[in-house]
Structures are given as C-alpha cells and as structure tokens.
C-alpha positions as CSV (number, residue, x, y, z in Angstrom):
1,X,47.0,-19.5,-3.7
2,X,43.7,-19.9,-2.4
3,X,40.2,-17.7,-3.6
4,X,40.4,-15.3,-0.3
5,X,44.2,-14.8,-0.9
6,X,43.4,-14.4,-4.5
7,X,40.8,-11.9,-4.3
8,X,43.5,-10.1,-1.6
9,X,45.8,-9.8,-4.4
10,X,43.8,-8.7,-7.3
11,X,42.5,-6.3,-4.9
12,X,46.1,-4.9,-4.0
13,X,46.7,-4.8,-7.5
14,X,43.4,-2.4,-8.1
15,X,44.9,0.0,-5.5
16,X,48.3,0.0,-6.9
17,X,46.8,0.8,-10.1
18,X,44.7,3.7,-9.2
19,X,41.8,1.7,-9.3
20,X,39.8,2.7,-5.9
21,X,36.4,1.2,-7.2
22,X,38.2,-1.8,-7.9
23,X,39.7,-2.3,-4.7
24,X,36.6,-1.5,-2.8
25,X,34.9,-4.3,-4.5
26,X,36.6,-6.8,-1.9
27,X,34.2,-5.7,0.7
28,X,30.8,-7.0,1.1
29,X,27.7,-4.7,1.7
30,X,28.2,-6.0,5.0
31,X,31.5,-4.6,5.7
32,X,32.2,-3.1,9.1
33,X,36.1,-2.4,9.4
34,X,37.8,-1.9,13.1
35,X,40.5,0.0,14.3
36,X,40.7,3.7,12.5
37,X,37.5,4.9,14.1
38,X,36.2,4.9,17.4
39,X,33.3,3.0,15.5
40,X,33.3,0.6,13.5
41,X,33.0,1.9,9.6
42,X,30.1,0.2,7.3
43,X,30.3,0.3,3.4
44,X,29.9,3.9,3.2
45,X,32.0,4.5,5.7
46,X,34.7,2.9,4.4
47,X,34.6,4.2,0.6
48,X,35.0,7.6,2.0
49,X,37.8,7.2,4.2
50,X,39.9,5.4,1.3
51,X,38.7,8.5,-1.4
52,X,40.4,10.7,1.7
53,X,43.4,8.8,1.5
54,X,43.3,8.6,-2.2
55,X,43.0,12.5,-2.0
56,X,46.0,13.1,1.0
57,X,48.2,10.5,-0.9
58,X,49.8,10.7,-4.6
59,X,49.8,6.7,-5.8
60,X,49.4,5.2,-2.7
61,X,50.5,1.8,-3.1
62,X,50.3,-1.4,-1.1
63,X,53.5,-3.8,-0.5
64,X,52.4,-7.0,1.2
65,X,54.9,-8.4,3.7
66,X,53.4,-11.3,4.5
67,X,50.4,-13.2,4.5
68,X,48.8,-15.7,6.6
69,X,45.3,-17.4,5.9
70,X,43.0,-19.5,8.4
71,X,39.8,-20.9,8.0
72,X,37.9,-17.5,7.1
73,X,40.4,-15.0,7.0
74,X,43.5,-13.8,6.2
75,X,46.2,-11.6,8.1
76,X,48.6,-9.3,6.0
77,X,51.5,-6.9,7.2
78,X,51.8,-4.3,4.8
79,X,53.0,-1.6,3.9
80,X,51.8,2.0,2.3
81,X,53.9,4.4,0.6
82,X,52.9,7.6,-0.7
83,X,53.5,11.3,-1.4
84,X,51.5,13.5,1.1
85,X,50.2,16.1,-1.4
86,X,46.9,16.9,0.4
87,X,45.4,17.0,4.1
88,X,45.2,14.3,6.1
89,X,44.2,14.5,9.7
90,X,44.2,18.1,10.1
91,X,48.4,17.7,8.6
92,X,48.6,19.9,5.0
93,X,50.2,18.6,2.3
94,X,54.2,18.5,3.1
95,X,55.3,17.1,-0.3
96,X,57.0,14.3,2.1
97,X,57.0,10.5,1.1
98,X,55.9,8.0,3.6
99,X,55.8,4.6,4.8
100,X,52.9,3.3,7.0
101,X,53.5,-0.3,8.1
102,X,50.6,-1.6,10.0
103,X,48.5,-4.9,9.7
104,X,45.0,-6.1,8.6
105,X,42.7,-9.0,9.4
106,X,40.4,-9.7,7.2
107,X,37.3,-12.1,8.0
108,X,35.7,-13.2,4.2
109,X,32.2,-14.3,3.6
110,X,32.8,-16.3,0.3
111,X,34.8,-13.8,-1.6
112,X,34.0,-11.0,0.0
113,X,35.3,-9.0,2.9
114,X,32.7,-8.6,6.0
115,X,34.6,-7.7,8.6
116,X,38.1,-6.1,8.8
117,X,40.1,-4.9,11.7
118,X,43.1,-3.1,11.2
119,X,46.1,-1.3,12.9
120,X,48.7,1.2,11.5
121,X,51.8,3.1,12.7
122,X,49.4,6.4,12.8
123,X,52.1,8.4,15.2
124,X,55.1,7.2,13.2
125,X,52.7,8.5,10.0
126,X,52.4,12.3,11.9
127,X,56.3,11.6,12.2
128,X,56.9,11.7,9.0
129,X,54.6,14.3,8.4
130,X,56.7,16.4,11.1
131,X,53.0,17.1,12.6
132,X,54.7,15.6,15.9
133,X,58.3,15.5,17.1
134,X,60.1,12.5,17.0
135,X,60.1,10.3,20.3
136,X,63.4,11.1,21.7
C-alpha cells in the first residue's frame, strides 16, 4: 500500500472505531469537499456535517469496495451502514438500518486530503428511511 492509501485506511479505521476526530484528521486545513452541498464545504464545514451524521447514525461504519489510486488521488466505492436513530435531513429517527453506497475522490496534498468530491445513493438513503416511496 502506498502513504495516501495508507492514511485512507487508518482513517476508515478511525470512523469505524468511533473515532470522528481521528478520521477528520485526513483533511487538510485546506479541505473543500464537492458533491453534498450546493457549495463546496471547507474544514469547518465539513466537521459539522460528519458530527450530523455521527448524531443521525448509530456506529456508522465504512466498507471499502474498492480502491483505485493515481498520481494525487485516490477513488474509493464504499459503503455506509448504520442505524438511523436521529434526524437526518428533515427524516426522524426510524430505528431502520441502512446501506449508502456511493463513491469518493479524494485529491491528497502530501498526506493530507485537500479536495474531495463525493457522490452517494441520497434517494435510495430516504428509501430506506421510507421518507419517499420506492421507484415503482
């Protein structure tokens, strides 16, 4: 394994573990992460939105698929699992677990993440929160 898909590892295993502060220390001061927002998120930005997901989700955890590394970044297709036991966008807790797929790309500055965009099954996620119907 390489230092980038190192530091993506030790990073997963930081979530897994409960460990938000420890995860969050993959991105740079720099960060700007693409693709949840109609904005791009900076460091801030992005330690709140993961404590909202930490808070809508009982022991998240993170299952890498795969994982693919160029020059300065690495791609992953992952997957999150979760018990919804508080809101998330505007949904109450259901008690349901979930699966988000989605997939990341993440541009790294040394070790460190600067840039980050990311896409995730976000309908199929109000599926399974029964928030929407099913596509028929």
């Amino acid at each position: 394994m390489s230092t980038r898909t190192d530091a993506v590892e030790r990073a997963r295993e930081r979530w897994n573990a409960g460990d938000l502060p420890g995860y969050l220390a993959l991105y740079g001061q720099e960060i700007r992460l693409h693709g949840y927002t109609p904005e791009p998120m900076g460091k801030v930005e992005v330690g709140a939105f993961y404590r909202r997901i930490f808070s809508a989700f009982q022991s998240p955890q993170l299952i890498f698929n795969e994982i693919l590394e160029s020059a300065d970044s690495v791609t992953i297709r992952f997957i999150m699992t979760g018990t919804h036991v508080g809101e998330f966008m505007g949904v109450p807790a259901t008690g349901r677990e979930i699966a988000l797929p989605g997939i990341t790309i993440l541009r790294f500055a040394g070790d460190t993440v600067i840039e980050r965009w990311s896409s995730a099954d976000m309908l199929g996620l109000l599926v399974q929160l029964g928030a929407v119907p099913a596509p028929s």
